[in-house]
DRENTI-696556 format. One record per atom (N, C-alpha, C): x, y, z; residue in three letters. Coordinates in pm, whole numbers, plus 32768, in hexadecimal, padded with zeros to 4 digits. Layout:
<sites>
XYZALA ...
</sites>
This chain:
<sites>
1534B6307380UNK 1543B5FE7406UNK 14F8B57A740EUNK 155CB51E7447UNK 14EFB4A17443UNK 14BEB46B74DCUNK 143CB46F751DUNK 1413B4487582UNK 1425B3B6759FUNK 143DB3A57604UNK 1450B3297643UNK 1416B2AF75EFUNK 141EB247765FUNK 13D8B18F762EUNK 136BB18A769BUNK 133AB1567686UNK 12AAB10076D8UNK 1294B08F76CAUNK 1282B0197709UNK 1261AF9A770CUNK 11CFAFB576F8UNK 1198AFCA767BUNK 10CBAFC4766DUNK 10CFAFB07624UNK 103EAF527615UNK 1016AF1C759DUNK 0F7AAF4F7579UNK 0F90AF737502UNK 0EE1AFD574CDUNK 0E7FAF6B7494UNK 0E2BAF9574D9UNK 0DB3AF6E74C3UNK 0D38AFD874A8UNK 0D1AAFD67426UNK 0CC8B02073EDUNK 0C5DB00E7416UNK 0BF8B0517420UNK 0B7AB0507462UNK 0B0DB00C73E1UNK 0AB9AFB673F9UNK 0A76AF88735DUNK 09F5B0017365UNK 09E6B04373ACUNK 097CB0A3738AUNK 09B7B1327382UNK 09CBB166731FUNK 0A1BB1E47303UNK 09AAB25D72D2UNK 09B3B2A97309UNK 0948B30B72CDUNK 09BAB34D724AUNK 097AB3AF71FBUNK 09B5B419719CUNK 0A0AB45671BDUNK 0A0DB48C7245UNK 0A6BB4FE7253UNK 0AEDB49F729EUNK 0AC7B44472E4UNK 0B4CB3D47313UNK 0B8CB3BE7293UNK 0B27B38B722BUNK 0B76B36F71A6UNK 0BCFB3B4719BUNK 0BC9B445715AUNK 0C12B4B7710FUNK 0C90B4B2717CUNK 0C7BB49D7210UNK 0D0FB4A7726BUNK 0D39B4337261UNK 0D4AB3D3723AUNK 0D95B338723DUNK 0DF1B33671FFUNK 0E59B31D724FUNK 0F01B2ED7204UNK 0EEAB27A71D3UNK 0F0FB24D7141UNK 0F10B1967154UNK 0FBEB1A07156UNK 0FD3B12D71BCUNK 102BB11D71CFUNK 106EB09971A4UNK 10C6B09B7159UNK 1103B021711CUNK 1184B001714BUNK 11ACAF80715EUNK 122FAF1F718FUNK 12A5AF617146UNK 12FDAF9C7196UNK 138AAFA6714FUNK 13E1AF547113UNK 13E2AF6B706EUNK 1451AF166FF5UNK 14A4AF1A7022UNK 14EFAF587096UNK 1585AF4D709FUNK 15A6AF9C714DUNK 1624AF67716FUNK 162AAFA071DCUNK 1629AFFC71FAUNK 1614B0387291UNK 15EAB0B672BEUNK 1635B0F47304UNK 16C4B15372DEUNK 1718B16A7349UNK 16D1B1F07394UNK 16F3B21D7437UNK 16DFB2597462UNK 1725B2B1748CUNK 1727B3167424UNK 17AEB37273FDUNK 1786B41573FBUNK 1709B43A73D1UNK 16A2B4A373E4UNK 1688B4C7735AUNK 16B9B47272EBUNK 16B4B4AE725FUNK 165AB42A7235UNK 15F8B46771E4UNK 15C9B424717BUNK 15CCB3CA7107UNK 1667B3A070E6UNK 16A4B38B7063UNK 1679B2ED7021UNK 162BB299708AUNK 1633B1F670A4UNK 15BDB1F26FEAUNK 15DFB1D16FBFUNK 1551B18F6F43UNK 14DBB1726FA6UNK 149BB16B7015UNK 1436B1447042UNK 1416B1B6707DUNK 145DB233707BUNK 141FB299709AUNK 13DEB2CC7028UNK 1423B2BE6FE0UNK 140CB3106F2AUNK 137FB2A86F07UNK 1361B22D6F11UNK 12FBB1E46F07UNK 1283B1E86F69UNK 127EB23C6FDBUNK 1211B2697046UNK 11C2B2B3701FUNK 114BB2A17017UNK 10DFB3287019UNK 110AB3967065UNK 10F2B3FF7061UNK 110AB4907072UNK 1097B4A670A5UNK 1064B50D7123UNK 1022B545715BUNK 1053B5CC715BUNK 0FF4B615710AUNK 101EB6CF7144UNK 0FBDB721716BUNK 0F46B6D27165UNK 0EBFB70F7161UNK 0E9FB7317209UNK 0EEBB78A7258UNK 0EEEB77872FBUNK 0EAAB8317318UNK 0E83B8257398UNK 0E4EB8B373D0UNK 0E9CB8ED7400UNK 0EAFB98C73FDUNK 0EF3B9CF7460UNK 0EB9BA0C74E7UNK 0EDEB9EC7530UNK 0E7FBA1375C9UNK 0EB1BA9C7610UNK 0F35BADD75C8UNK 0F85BB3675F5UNK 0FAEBB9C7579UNK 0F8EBC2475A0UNK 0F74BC8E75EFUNK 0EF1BC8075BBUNK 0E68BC1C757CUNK 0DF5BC30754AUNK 0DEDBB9B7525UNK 0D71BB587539UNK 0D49BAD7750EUNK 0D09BAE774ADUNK 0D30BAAB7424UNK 0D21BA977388UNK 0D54BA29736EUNK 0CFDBA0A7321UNK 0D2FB9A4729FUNK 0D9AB9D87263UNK 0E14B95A7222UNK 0E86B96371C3UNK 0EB7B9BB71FAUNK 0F12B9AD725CUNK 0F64B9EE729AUNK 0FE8BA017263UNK 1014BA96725BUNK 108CBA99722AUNK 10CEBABA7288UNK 1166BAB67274UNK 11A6BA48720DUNK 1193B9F871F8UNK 119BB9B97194UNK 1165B91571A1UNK 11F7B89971E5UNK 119EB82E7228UNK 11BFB7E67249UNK 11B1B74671F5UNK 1203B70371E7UNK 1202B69071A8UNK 11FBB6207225UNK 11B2B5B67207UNK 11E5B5347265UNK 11C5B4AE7215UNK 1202B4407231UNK 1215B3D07204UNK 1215B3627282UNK 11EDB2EA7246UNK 11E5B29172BBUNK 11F4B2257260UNK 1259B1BA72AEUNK 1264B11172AAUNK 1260B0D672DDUNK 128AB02B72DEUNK 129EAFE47357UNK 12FCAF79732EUNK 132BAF247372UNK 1366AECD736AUNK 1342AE3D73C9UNK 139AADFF73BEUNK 1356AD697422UNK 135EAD8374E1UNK 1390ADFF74FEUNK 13BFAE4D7567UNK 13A5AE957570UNK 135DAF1E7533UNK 1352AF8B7559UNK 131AAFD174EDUNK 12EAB061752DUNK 128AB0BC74DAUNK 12ADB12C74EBUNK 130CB16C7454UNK 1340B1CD742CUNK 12EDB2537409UNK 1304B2C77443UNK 12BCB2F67422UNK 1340B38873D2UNK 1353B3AF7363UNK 1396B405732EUNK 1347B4B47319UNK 1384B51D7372UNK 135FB5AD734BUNK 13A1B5FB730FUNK 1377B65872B2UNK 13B8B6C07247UNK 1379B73172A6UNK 1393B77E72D2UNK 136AB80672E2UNK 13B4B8A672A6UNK 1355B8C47270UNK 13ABB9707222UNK 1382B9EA728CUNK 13D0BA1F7283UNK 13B6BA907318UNK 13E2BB10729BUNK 139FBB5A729FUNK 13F3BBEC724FUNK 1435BC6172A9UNK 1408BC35734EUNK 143CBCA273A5UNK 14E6BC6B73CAUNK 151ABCCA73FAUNK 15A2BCCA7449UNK 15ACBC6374A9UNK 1541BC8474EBUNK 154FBC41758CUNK 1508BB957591UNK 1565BB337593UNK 14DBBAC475BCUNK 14CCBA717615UNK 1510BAC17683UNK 14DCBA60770AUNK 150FBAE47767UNK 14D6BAD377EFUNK 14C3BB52784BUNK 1505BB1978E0UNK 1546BA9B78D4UNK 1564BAAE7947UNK 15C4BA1A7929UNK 1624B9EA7974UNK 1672B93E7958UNK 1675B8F579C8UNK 160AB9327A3BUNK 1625B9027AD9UNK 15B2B85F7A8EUNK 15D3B8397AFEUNK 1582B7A47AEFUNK 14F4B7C27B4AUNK 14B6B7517B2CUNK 13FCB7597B60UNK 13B8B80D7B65UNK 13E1B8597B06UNK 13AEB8B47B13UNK 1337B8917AD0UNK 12CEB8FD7AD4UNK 125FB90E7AADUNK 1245B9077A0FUNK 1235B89479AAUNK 1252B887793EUNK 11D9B8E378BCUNK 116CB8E978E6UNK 110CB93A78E4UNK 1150B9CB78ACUNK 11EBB9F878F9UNK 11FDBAA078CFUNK 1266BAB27857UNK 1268BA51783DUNK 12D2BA4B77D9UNK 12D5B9AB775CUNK 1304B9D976D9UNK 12CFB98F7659UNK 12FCB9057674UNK 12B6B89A7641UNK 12BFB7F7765DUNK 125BB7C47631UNK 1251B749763AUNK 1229B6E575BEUNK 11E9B68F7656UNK 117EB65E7602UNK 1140B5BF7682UNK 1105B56B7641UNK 10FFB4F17688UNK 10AAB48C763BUNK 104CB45F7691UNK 0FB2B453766AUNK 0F66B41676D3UNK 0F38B37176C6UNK 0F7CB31076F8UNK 0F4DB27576D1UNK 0EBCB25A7728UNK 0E76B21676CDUNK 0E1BB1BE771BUNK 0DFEB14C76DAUNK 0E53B0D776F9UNK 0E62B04676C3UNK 0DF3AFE276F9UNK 0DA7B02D7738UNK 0D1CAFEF773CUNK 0C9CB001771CUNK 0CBFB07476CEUNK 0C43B0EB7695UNK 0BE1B1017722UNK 0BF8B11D7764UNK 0B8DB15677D0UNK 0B45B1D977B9UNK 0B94B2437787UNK 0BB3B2AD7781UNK 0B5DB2DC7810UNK 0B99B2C57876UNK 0B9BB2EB78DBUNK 0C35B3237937UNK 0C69B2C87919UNK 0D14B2A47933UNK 0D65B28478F6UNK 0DEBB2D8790AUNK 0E5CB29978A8UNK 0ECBB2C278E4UNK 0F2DB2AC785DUNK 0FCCB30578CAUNK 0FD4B3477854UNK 1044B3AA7894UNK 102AB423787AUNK 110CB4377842UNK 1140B44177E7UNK 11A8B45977EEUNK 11ACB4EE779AUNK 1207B54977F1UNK 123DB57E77B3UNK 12BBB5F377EEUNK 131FB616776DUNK 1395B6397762UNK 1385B6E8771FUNK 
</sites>
């Protein structure tokens, strides 16, 4: 599943503690164009760092949450791609198809930006 575009630009924080380290995507410029199709197939996906190292907060908060989830991120001179793999092993993976429901009760993916490093504030997307 591939999540939306964003007009942001990252700015890394120059004081990073250890544990910011170990969570940092580096994110590199896409070799080639980026269609927005929901599949993965572009060479600049296959060339993205991989993130799988994520928490599960549901039905128990742990580390390395299974199933595992994959994500990838690029950019271009326009926009900031962000690509998700998710493996589900249950039947069911979504609980409801009404719109603005409560996204919290059912499985989805988010991204939190803060293009000014405040870490106070940011936006918040997610599908």
């Amino acid at each position: 599943m591939l999540l939306g575009l964003c007009v942001l630009t990252w700015h890394p924080s120059p004081a990073q503690t250890n544990n910011q380290e170990q969570y940092r995507l580096h994110i590199v410029r896409a070799s080639s164009p980026i269609v927005v199709d929901g599949l993965l197939d572009e060479a600049a996906w296959q060339e993205a760092e991989v993130a799988t190292d994520f928490w599960q907060k549901w039905p128990k908060v742990q580390p390395h949450g299974e199933p595992r989830t994959e994500v990838r991120a690029t950019y271009d001179d326009h926009f900031l791609y962000f690509g998700f793999v998710c493996y589900d092993t249950s039947y069911y993976v979504i609980q409801t198809l009404k719109r603005d429901v409560n996204v919290w009760d059912s499985d989805g993916v988010g991204v939190l930006l803060d293009p000014v490093n405040e870490r106070t504030n940011g936006y918040y997307f997610h599908v």
